[in-house]
N, C-alpha and C positions, 0 to 999 in steps of 0.2 A: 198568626200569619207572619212568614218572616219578610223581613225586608225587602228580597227580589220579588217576591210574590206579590208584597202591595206594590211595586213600584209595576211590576207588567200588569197588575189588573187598571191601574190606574191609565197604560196605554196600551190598549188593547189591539189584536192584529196581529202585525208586523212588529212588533219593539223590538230593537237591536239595543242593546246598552252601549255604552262609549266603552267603556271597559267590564268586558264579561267577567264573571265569579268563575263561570266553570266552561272550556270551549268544548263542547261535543263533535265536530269535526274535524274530525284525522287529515294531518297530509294526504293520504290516502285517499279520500271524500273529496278533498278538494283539486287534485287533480284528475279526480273522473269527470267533474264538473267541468275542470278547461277543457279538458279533450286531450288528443290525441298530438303529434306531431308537426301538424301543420298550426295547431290553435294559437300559437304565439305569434306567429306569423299574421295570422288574420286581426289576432288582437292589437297586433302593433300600424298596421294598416290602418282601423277602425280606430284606433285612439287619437289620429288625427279628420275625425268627423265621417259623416255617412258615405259610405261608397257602395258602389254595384256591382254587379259579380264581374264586370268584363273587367272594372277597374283592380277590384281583387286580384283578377287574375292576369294581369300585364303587372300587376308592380310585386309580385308573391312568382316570378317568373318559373320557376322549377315547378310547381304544383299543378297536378291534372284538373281538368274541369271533373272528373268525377270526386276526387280527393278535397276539393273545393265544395262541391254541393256536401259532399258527408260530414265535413269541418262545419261549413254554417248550419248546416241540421240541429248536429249535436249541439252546440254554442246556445242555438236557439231553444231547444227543447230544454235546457240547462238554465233558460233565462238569462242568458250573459247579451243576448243579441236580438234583436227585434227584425224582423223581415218585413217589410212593406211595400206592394201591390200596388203597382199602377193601371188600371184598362185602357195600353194603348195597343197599338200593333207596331212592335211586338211587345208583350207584354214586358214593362218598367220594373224592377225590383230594388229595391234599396235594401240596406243593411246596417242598421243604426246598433250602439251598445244600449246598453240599459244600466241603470246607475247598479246594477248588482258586475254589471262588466265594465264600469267605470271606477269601483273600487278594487278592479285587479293592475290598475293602471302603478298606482305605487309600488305593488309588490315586483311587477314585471321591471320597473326601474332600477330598482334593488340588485334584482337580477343580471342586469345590463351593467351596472355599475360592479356588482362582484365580476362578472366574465371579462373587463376591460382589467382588472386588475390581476386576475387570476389566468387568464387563457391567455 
């Protein structure tokens, strides 16, 4: 047995390593994952805490309410974002990340800090 192999039997699941041996997802994977156009947008929104779609949609101000529900869709089908249901009238919706959309939080920083130096 080699070494990665006892080390994920031993944490079975989910084990992420700190530093992978070998990454299996492509740029490519991991941008079908964010999404689409507006996804940065929403993720940068969301990385200052839970917001609702009205609030989404007044501070993300160019983006349609349909273009908004197909963004949080995908985000959430992807696992980056958690939607959460209130039973009031009208019905409550929140829109939390999840720590798998909480570790896009660096990269997109990164990004922000290349575009202030480059664009």
């Amino acid at each position: 047995m080699s070494w990665t192999e006892s080390k994920q039997n031993r944490h079975p699941g989910n084990y992420v390593p700190k530093q992978p041996l070998h990454i299996e997802c492509s740029i490519e994977k991991a941008l079908d994952v964010i999404g689409g156009k507006w996804s940065f947008l929403v993720l940068r929104e969301l990385f200052g805490g839970t917001k609702r779609f009205g609030e989404l949609q007044r501070n993300i101000s160019s983006i349609s309410p349909k273009s908004l529900t197909d963004t949080l869709r995908h985000l959430e089908e992807n696992g980056v974002l958690e939607r959460t249901a209130y039973p009031t009238v009208p019905v409550t919706v929140e829109y939390t990340l999840t720590p798998k959309g909480e570790d896009l939080h660096r990269m997109l920083k990164e990004m922000k800090l290349w575009a202030a130096k480059w664009c």
